[in-house]
PDB file of N, CA, C and O in Angstrom:
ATOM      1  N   UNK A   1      -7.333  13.839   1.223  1.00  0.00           N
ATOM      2  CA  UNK A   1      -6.130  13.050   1.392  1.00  0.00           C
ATOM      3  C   UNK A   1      -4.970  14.016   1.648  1.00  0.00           C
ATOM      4  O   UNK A   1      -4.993  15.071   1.013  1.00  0.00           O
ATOM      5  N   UNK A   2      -3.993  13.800   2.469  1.00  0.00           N
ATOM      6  CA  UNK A   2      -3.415  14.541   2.883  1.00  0.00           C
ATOM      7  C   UNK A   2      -1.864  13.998   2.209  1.00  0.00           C
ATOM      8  O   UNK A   2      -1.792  12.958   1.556  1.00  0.00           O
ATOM      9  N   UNK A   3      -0.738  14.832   2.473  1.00  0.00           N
ATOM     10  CA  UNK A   3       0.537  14.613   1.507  1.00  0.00           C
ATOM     11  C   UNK A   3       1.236  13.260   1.667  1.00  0.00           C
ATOM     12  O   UNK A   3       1.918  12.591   0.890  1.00  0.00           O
ATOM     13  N   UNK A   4       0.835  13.075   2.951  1.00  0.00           N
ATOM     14  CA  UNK A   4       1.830  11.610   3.733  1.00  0.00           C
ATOM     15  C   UNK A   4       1.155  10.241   3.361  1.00  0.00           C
ATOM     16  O   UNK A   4       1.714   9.153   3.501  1.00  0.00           O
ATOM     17  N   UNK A   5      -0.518  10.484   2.714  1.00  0.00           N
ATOM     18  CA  UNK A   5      -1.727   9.489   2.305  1.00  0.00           C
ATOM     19  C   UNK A   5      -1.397   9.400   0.461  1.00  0.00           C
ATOM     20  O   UNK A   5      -1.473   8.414  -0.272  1.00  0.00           O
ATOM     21  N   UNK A   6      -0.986  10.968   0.089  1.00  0.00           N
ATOM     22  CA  UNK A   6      -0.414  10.860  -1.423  1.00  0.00           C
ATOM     23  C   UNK A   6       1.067  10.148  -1.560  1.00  0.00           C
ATOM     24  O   UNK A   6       1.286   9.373  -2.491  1.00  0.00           O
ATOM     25  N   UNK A   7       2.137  10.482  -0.508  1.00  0.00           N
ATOM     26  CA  UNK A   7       2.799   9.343  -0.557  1.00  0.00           C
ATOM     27  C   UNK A   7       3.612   8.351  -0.527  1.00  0.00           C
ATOM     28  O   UNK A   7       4.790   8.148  -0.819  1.00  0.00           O
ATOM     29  N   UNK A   8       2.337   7.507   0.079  1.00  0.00           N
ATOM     30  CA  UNK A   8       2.369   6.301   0.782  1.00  0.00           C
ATOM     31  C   UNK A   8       1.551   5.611  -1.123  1.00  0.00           C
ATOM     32  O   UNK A   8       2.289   4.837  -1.733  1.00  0.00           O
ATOM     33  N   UNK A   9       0.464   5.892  -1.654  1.00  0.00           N
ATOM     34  CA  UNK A   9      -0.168   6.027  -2.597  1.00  0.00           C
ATOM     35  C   UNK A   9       0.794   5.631  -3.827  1.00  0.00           C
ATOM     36  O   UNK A   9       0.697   4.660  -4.578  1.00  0.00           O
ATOM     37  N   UNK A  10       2.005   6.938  -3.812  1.00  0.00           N
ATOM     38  CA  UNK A  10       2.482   7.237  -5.005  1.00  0.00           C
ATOM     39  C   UNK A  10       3.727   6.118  -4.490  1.00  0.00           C
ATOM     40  O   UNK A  10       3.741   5.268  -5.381  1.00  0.00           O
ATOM     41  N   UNK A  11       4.394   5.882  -3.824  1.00  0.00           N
ATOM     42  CA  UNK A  11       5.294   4.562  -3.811  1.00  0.00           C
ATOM     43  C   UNK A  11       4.958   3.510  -4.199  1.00  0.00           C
ATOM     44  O   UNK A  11       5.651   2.852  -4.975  1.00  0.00           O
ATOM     45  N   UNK A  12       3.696   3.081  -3.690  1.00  0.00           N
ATOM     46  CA  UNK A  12       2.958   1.671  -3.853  1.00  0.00           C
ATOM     47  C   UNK A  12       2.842   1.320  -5.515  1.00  0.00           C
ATOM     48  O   UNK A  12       2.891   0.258  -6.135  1.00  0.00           O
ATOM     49  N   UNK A  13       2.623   3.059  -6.022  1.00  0.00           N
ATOM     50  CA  UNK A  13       2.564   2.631  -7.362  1.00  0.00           C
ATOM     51  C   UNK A  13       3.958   2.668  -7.966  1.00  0.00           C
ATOM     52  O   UNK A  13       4.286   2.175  -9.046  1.00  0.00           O
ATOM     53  N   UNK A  14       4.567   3.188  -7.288  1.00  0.00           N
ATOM     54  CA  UNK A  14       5.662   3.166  -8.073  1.00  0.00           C
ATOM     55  C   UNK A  14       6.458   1.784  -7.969  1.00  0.00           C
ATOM     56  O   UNK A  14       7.144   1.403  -8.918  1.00  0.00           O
ATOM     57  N   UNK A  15       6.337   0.980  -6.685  1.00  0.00           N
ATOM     58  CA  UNK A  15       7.023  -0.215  -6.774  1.00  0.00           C
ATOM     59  C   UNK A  15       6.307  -1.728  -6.595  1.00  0.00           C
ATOM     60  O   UNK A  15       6.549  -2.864  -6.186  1.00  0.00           O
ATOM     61  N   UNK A  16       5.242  -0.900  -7.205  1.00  0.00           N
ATOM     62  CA  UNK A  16       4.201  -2.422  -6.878  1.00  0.00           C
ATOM     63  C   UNK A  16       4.641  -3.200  -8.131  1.00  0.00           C
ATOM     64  O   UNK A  16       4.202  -4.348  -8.207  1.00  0.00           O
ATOM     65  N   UNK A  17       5.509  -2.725  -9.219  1.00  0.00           N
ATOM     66  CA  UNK A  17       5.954  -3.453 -10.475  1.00  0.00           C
ATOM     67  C   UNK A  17       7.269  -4.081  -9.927  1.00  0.00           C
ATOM     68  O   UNK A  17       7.942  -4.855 -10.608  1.00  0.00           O
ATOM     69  N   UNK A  18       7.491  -3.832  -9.076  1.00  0.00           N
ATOM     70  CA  UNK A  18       8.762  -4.559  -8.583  1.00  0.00           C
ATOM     71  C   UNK A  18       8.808  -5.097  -6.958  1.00  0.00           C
ATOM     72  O   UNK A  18       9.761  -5.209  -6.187  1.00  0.00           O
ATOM     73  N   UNK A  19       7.818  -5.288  -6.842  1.00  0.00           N
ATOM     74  CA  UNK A  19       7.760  -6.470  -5.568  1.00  0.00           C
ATOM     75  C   UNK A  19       7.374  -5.876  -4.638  1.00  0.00           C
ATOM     76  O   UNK A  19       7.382  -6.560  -3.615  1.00  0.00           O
ATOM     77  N   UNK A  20       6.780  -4.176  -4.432  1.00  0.00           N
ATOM     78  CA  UNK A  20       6.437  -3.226  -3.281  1.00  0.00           C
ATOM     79  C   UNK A  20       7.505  -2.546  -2.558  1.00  0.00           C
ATOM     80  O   UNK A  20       7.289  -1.767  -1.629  1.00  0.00           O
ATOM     81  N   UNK A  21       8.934  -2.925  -3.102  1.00  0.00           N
ATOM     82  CA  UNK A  21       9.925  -1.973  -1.781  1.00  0.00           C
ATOM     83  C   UNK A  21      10.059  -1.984  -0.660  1.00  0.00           C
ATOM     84  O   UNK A  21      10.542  -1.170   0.128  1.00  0.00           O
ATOM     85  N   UNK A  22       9.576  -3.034  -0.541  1.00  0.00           N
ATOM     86  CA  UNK A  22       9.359  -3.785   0.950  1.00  0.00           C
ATOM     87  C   UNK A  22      10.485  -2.981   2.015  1.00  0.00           C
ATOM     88  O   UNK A  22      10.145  -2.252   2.946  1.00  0.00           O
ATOM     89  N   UNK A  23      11.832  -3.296   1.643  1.00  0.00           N
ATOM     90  CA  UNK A  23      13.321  -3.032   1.898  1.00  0.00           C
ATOM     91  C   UNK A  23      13.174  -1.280   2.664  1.00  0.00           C
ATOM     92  O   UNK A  23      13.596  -0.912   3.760  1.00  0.00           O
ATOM     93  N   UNK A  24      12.594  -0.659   1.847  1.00  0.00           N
ATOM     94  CA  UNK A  24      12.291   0.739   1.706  1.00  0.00           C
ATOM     95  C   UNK A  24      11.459   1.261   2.867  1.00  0.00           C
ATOM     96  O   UNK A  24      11.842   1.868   3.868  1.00  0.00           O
ATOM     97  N   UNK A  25      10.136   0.860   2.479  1.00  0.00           N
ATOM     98  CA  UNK A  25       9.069   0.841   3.568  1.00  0.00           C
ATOM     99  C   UNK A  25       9.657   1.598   4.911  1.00  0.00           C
ATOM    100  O   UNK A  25       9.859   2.805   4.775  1.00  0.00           O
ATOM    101  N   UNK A  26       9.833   1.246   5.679  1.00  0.00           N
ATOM    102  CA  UNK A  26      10.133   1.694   7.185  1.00  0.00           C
ATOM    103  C   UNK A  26      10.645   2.962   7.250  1.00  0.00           C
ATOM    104  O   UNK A  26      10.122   3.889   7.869  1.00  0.00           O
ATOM    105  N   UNK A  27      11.813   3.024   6.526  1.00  0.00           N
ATOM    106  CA  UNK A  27      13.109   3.568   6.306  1.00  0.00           C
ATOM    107  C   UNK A  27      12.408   5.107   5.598  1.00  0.00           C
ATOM    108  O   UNK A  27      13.024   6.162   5.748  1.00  0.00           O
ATOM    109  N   UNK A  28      11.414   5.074   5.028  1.00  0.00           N
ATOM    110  CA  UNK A  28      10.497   6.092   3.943  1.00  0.00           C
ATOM    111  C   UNK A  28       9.828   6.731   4.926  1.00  0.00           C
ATOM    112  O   UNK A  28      10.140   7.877   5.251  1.00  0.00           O
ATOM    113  N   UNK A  29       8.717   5.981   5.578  1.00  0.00           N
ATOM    114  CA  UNK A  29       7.659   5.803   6.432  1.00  0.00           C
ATOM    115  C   UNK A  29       7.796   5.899   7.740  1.00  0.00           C
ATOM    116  O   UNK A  29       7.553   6.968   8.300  1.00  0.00           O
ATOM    117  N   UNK A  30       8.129   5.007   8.299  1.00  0.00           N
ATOM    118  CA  UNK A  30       7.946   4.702   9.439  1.00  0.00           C
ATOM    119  C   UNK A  30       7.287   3.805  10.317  1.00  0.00           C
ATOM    120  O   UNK A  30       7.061   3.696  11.522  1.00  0.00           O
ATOM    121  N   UNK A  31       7.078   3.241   9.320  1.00  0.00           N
ATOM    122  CA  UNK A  31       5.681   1.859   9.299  1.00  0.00           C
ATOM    123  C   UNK A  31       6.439   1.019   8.710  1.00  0.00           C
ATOM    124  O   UNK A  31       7.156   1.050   7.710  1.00  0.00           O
ATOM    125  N   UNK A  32       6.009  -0.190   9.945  1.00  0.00           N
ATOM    126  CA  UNK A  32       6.522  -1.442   9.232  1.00  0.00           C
ATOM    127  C   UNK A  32       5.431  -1.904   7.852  1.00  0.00           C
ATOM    128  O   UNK A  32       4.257  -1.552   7.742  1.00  0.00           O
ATOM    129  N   UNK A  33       6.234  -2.809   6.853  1.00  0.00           N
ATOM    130  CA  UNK A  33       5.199  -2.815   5.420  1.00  0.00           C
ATOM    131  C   UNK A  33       4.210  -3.248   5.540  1.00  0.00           C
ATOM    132  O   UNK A  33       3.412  -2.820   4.706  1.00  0.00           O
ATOM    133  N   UNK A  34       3.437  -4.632   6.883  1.00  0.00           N
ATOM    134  CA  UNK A  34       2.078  -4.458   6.756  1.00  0.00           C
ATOM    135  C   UNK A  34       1.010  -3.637   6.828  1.00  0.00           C
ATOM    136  O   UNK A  34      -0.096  -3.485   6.311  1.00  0.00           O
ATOM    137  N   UNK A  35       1.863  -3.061   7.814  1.00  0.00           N
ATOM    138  CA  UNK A  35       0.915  -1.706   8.192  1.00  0.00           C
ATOM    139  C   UNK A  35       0.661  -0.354   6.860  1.00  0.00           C
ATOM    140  O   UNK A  35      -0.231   0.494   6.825  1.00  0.00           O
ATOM    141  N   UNK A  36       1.857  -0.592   5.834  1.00  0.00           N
ATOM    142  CA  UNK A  36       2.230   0.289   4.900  1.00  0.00           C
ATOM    143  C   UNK A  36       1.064  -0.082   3.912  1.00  0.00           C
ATOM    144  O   UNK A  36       0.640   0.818   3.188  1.00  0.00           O
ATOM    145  N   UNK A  37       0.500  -1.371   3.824  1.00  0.00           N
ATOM    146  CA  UNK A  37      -0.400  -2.249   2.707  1.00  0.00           C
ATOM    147  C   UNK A  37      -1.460  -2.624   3.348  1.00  0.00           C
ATOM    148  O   UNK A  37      -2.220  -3.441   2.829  1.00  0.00           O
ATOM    149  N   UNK A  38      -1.711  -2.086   4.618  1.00  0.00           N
ATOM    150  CA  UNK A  38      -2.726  -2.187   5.303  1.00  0.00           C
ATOM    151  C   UNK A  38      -3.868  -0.610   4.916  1.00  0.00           C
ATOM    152  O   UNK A  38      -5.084  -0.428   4.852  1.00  0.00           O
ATOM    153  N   UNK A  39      -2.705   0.200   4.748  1.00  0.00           N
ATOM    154  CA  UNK A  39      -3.106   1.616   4.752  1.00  0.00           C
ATOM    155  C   UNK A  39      -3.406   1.758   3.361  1.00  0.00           C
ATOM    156  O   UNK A  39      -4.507   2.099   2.930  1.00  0.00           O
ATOM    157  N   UNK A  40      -2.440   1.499   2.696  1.00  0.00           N
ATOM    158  CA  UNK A  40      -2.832   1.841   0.822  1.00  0.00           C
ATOM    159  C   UNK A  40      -3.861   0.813   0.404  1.00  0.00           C
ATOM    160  O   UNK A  40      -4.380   1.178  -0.652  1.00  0.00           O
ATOM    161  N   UNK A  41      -4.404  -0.467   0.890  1.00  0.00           N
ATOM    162  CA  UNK A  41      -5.459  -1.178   0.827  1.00  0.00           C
ATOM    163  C   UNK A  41      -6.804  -0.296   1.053  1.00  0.00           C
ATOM    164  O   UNK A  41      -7.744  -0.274   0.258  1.00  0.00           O
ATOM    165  N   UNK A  42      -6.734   0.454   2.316  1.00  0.00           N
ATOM    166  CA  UNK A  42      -7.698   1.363   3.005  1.00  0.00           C
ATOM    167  C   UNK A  42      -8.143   2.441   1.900  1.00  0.00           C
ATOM    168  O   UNK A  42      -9.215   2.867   1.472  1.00  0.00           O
ATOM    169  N   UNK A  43      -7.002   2.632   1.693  1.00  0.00           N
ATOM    170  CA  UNK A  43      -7.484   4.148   0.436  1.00  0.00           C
ATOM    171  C   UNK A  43      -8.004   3.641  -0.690  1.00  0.00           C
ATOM    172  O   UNK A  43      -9.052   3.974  -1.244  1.00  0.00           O
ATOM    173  N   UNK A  44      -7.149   2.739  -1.037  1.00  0.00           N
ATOM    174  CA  UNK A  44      -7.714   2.408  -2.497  1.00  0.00           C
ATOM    175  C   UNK A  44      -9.398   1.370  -2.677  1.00  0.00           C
ATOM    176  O   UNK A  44      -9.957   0.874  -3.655  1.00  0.00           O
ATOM    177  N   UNK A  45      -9.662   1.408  -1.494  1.00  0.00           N
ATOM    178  CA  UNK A  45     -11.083   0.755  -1.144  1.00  0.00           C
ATOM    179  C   UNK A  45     -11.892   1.679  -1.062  1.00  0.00           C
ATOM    180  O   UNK A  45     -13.089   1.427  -0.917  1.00  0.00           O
ATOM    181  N   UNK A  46     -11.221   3.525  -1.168  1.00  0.00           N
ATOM    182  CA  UNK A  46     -12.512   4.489  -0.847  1.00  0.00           C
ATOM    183  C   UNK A  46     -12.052   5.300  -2.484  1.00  0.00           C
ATOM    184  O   UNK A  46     -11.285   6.227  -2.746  1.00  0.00           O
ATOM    185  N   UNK A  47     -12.637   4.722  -3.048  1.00  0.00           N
ATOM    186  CA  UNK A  47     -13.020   5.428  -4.538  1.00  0.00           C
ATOM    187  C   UNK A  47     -12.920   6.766  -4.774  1.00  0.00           C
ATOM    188  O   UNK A  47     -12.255   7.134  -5.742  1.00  0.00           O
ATOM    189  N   UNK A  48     -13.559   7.715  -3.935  1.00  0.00           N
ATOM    190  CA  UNK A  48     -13.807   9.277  -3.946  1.00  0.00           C
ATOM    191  C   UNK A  48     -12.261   9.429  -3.366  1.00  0.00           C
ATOM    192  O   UNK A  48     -11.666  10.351  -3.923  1.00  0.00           O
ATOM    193  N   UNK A  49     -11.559   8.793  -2.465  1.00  0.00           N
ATOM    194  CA  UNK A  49     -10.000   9.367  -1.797  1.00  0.00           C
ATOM    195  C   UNK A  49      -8.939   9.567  -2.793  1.00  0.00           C
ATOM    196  O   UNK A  49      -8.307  10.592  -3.049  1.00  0.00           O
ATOM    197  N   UNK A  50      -8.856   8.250  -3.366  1.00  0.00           N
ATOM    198  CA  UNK A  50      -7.530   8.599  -4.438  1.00  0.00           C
ATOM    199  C   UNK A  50      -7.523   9.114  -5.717  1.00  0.00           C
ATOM    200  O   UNK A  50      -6.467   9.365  -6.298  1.00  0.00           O
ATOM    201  N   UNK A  51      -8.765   9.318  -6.277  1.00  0.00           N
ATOM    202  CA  UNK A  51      -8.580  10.137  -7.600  1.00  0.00           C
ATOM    203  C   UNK A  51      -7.865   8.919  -8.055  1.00  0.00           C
ATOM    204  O   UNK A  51      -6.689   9.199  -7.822  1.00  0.00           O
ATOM    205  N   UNK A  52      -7.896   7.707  -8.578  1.00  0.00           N
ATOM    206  CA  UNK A  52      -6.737   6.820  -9.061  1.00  0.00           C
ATOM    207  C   UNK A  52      -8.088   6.397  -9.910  1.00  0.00           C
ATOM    208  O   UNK A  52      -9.176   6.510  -9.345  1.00  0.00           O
ATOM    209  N   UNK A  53      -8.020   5.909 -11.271  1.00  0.00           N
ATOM    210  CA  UNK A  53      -8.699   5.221 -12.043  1.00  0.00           C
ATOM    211  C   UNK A  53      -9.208   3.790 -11.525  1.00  0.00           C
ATOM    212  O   UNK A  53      -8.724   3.270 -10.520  1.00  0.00           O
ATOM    213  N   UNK A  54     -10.217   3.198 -12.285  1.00  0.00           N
ATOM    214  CA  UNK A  54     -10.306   1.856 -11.700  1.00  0.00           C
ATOM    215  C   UNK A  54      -9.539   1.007 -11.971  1.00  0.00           C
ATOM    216  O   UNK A  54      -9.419   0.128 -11.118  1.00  0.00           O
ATOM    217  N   UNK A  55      -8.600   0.872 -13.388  1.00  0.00           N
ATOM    218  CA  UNK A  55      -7.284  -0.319 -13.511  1.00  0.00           C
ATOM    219  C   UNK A  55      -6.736  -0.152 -11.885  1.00  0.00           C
ATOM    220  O   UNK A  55      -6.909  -0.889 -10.914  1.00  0.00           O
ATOM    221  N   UNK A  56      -6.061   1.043 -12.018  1.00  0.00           N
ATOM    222  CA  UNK A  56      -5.268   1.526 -11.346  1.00  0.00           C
ATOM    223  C   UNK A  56      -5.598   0.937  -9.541  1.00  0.00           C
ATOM    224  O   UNK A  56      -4.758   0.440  -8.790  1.00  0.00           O
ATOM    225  N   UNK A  57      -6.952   1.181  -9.262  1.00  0.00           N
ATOM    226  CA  UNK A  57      -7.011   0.759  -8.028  1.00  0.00           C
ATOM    227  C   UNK A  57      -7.132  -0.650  -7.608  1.00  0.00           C
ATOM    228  O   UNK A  57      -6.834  -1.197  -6.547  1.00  0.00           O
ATOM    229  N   UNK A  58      -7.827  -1.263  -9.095  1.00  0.00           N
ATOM    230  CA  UNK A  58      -7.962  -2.934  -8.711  1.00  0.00           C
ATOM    231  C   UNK A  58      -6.543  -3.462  -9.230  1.00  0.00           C
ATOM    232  O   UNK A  58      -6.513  -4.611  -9.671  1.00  0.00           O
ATOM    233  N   UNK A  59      -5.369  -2.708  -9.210  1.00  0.00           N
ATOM    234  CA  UNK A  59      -3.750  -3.465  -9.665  1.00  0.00           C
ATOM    235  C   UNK A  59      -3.568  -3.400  -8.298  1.00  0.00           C
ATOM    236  O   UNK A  59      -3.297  -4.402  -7.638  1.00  0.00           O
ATOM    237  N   UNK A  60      -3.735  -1.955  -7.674  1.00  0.00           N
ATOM    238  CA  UNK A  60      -2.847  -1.838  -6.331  1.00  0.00           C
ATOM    239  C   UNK A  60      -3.679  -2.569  -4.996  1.00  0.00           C
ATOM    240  O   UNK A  60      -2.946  -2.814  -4.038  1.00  0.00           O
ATOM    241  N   UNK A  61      -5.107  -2.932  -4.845  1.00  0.00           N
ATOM    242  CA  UNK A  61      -5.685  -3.369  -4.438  1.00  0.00           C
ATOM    243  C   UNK A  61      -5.037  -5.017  -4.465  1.00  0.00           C
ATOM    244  O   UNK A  61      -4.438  -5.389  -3.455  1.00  0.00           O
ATOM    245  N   UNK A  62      -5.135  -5.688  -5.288  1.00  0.00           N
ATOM    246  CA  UNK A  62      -4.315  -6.974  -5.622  1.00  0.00           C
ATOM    247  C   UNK A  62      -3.747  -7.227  -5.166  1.00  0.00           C
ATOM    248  O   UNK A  62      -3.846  -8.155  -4.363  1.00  0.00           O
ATOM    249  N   UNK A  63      -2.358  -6.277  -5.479  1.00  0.00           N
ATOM    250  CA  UNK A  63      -0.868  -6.089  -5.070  1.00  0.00           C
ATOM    251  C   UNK A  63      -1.005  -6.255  -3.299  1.00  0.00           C
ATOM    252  O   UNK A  63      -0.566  -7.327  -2.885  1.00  0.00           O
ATOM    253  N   UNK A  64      -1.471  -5.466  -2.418  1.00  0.00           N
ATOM    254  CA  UNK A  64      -1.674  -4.901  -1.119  1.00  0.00           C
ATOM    255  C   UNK A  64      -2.490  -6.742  -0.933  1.00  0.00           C
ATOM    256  O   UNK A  64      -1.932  -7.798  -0.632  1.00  0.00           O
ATOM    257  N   UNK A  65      -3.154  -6.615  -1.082  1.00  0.00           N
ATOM    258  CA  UNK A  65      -3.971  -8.044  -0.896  1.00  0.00           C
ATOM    259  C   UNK A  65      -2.805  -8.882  -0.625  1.00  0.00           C
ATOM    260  O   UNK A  65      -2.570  -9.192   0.543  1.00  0.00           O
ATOM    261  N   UNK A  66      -1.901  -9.359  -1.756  1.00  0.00           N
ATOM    262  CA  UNK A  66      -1.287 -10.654  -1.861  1.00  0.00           C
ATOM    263  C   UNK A  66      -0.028 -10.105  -0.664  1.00  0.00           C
ATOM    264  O   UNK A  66       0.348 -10.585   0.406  1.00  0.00           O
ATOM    265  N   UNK A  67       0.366  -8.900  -1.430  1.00  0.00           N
ATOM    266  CA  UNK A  67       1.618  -8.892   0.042  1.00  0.00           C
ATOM    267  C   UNK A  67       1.319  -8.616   1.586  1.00  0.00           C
ATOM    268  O   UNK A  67       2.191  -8.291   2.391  1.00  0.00           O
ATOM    269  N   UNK A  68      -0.063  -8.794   1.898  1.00  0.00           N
ATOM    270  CA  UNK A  68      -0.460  -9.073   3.059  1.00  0.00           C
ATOM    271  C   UNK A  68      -0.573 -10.431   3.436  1.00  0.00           C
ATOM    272  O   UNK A  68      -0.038 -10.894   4.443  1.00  0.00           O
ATOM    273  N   UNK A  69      -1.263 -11.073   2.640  1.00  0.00           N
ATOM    274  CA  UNK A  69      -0.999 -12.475   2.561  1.00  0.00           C
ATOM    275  C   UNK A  69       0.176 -12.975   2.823  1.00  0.00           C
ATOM    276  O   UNK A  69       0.411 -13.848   3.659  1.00  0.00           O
ATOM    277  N   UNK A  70       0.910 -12.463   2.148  1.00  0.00           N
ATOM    278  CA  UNK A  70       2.636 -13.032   2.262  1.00  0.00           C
ATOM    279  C   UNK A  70       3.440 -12.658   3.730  1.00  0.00           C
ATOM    280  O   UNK A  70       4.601 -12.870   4.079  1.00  0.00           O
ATOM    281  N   UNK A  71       2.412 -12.077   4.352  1.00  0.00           N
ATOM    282  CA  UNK A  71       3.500 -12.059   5.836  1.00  0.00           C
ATOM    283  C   UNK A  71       2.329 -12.545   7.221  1.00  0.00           C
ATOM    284  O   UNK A  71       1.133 -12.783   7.386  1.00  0.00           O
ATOM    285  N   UNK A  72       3.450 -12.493   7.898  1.00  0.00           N
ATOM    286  CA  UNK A  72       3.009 -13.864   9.362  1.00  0.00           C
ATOM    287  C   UNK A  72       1.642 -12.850   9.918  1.00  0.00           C
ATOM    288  O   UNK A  72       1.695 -11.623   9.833  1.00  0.00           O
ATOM    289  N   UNK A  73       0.596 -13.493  10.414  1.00  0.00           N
ATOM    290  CA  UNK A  73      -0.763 -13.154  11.013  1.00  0.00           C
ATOM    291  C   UNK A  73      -0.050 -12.157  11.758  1.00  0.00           C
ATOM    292  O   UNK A  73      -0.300 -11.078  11.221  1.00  0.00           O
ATOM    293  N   UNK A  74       0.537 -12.035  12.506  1.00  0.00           N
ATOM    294  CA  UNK A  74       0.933 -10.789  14.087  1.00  0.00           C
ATOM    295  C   UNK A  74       1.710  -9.841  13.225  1.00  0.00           C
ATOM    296  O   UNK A  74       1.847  -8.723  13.723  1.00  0.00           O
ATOM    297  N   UNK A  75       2.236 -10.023  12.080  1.00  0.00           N
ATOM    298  CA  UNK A  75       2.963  -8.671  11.556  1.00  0.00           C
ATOM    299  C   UNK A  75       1.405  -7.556  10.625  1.00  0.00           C
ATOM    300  O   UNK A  75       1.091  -6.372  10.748  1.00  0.00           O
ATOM    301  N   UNK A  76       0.789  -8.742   9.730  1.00  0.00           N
ATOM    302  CA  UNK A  76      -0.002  -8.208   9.380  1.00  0.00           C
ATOM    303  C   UNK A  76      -1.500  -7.292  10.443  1.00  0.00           C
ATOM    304  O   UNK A  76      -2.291  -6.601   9.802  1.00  0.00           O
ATOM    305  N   UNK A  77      -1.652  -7.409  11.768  1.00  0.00           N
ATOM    306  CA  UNK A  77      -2.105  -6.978  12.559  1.00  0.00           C
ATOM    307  C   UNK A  77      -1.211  -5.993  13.727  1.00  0.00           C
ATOM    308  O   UNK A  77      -1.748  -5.449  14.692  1.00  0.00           O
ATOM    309  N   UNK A  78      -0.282  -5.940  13.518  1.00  0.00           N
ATOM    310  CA  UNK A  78       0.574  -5.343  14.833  1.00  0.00           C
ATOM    311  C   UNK A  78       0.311  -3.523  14.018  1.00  0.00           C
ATOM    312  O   UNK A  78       0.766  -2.525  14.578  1.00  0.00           O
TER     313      UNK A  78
END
């Protein structure tokens, strides 16, 4: 995992207690936020990548889940 995969990682956790930082996202990144929860979904689905415990990956896993859910089909794919 490389520094920009640690974080993308370490935000998610840091504001997945407060709604993901949605606001933030782009502005951090450079990625609009589906694409931001498209990516931290990706990692936290490969066990050996993040070194993150299992609470830890099935909270942020969740989290990434529902706020994908929460936005329009063409944002979550673009």
């Amino acid at each position: 995992m490389d520094s920009y995969d640690q974080a993308l990682l370490d935000f998610a956790l840091q504001w997945s207690a407060y709604g993901g930082g949605d606001y933030y996202i782009f502005t951090e990144f450079g990625i609009p936020p589906a694409v931001f929860y498209q990516r931290v979904l990706g990692m936290v689905e490969k066990r050996f990548a993040t070194g993150l415990d299992l609470p830890t990956r099935q909270h942020l896993r969740e989290h990434c889940l529902a706020k994908l859910a929460s936005f329009p089909v063409s944002a979550a794919t673009a």
